[in-house]
N, C-alpha and C positions, 0 to 999 in steps of 0.2 A: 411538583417541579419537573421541566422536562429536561432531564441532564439525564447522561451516558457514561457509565463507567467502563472505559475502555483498560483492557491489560494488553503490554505489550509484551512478548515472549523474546527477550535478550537472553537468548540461551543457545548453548555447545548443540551442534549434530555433525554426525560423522557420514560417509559416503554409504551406508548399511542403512536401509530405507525402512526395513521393519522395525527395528531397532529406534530409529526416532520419530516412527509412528507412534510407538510406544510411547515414548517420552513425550511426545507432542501431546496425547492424551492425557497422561498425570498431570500435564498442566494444565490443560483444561478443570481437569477436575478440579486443581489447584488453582486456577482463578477465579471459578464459580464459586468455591468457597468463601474467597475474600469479596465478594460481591460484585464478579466484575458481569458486565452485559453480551460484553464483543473482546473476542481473543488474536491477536493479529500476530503471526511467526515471520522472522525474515524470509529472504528469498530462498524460494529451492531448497526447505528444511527437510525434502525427503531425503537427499544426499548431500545436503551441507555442504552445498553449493564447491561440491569438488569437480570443478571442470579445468582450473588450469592447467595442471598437468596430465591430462588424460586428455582419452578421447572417446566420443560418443559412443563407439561400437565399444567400449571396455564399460560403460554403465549401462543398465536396465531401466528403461524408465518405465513407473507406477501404471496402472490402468485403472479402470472407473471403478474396481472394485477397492482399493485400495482407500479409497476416499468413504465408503460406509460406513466405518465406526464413527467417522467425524458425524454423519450425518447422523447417527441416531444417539451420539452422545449431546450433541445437539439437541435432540428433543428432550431428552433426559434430565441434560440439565437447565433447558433453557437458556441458552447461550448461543451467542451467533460466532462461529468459528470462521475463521481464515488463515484457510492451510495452504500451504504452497508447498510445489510437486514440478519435476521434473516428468512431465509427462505425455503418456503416447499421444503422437498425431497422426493424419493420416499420409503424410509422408516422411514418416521420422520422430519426431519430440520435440514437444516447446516446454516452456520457462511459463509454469501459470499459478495462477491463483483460482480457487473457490472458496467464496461466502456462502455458509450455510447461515438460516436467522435461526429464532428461536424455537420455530416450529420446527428443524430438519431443513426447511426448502432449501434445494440449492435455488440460490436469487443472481450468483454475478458468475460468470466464468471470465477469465480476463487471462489470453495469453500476451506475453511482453510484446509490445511493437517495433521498440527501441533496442534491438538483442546488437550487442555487442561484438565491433567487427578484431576480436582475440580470440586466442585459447576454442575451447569448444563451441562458444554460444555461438561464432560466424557457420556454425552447421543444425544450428537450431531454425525450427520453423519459426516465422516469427507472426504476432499478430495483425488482425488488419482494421482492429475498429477502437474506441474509446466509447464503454458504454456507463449508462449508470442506473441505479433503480432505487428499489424500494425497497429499503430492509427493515423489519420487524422485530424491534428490541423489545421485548415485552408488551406494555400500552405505547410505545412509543415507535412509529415509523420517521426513519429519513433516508433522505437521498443519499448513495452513497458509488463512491466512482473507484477504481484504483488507477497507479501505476507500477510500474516495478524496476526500481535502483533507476537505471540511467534512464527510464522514460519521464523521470522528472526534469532533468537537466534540459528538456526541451518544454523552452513558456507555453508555447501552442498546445500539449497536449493537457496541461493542467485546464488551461483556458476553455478548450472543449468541453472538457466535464464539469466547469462551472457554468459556461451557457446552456449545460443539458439539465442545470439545476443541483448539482452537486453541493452537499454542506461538508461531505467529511470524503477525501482522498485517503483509500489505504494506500500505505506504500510500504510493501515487502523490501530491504535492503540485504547486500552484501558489498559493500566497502568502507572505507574509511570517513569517517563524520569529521571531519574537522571543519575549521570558521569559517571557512568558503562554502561550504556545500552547507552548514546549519544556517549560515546566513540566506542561502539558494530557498530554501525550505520555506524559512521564515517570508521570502518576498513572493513563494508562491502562492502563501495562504495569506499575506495582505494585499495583493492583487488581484485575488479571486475571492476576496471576502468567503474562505474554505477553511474549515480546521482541515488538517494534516496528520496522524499519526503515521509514523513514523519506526517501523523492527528491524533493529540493526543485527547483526549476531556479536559477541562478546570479543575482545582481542585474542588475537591466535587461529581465527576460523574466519578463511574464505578472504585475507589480509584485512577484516573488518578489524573495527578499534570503538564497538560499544554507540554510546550516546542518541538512542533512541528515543525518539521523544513526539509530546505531543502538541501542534501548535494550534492554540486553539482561533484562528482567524482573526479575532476582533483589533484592531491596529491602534484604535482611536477609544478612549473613555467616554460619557454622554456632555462631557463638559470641552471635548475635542484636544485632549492631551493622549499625546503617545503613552503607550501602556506594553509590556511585556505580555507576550503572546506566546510563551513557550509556558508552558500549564506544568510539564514534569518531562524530566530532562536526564537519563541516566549516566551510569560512570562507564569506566572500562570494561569490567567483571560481567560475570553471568550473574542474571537477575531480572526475574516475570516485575518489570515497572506496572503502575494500576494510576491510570490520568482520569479524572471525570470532565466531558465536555457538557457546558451551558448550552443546550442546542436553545431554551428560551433566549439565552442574550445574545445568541448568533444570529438566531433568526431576525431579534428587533433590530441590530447594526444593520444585516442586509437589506431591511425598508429603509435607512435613515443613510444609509453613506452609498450612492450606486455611482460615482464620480467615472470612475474604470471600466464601468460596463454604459451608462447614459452617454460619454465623451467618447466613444467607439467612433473612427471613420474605416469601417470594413472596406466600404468603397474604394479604399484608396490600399486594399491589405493586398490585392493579386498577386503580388510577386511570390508569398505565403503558400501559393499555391505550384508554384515551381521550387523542382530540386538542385542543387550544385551538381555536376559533372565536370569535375576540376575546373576550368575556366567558365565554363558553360550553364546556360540555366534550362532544366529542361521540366516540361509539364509532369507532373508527379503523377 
């Protein structure tokens, strides 16, 4: 069977970067254990996402060394890790993610695109592409894309990485999950025929409030009845959640339902390509 046991890491980190390196790695190890393939942490677990009240010059951000143990506990355990790092750029610090697969490779780099105009992140570099690739779960590769927290909240950037062929959107989190934003999630990954996973951090850390989850794309059953698409869905608390996706029946829904990608008039999308300037629309 081609299915993925994904864990998602709904757990406490503090602004001490070594510290929930640490921690970030016992889980690892403590998700390989339970048989998971691929380990996904919220946003910005190196300092647990402490930027409201601070500010950029009072945190240290990570450098590339910092990220080596992921990569060879990766090989280790065979397990595809995605850790997230407040980390140096070349002018300044971005908000990013790396996927290591099972081999070690690092496969995705993904700084935020969408960085947040509050608190510290309006001093963050921000990114400039949506990319996605090939990652190596054991005998199983698939495509896989991220975003991170608000760069979901924009349709276009999911959309992207499902025309680059995307089945699974990581998305590293830090705020609050309620019905609006689980429902946001939900119509991402039935419009882009994408599962979604989904790491929150737990209530008390970062104003997060839990409910990590994982949705697994499929909208419609083979008899064309809506079907719940949230596969595992957690509470408040701290707690490593373990979702397994069908990438087999994601795959066969994607030949059998293309309505949202075949019914495309791009032709008519230009404006997509201009930005707001308060009244004004101007070439992005």
């Amino acid at each position: 069977m081609e299915t993925v046991t994904l864990a998602l890491a709904q757990l406490r980190a503090g602004p001490d970067p070594y510290v929930n390196q640490s921690r970030a790695l016992e889980f690892c190890r403590e998700a390989a254990g339970k048989g998971a393939q691929l380990i996904l942490f919220p946003e910005l677990f190196s300092h647990g996402y402490a930027l409201s009240d601070t500010s950029l010059s009072r945190l240290t951000p990570v450098s590339g060394d910092y990220f080596e143990p992921f990569r060879t506990l990766a090989l280790q355990l065979h397990l595809a890790i995605a850790i997230t790092a407040l980390e140096e750029a070349p002018a300044g610090a971005c908000n990013a993610l790396r996927v290591y697969d099972t081999g070690g490779q690092l496969v995705l780099h993904y700084a935020k695109v969408h960085t947040c105009a509050f608190a510290m992140e309006r001093d963050l570099m921000a990114g400039d592409r949506f990319e996605v690739t090939d990652l190596s779960v054991g005998d199983i590769t698939l495509r896989v894309g991220a975003l991170i927290c608000y760069d979901r909240e924009f349709p276009e950037a999911a959309r992207l990485l499902a025309l680059k062929g995307a089945e699974l959107i990581l998305v590293p989190n830090a705020c609050p999950l309620g019905v609006n934003r689980l429902a946001q999630i939900n119509t991402r990954a039935m419009e882009n025929y994408c599962a979604l996973a989904v790491a929150n951090y737990p209530r008390g850390v970062a104003d997060a409030d839990g409910h990590s989850c994982l949705v697994d794309g499929i909208a419609y059953d083979e008899r064309g009845r809506e079907r719940e698409m949230f596969s595992v869905q957690g509470g408040k608390g701290e707690e490593l959640l373990l979702g397994t996706l069908d990438l087999a029946a994601l795959r066969r829904y994607r030949k059998e339902e293309h309505m949202y990608f075949a019914m495309r008039h791009p032709e008519l999308y230009a404006p997509l390509a201009f930005k707001a300037r308060g009244r004004r629309l101007e070439r992005a």
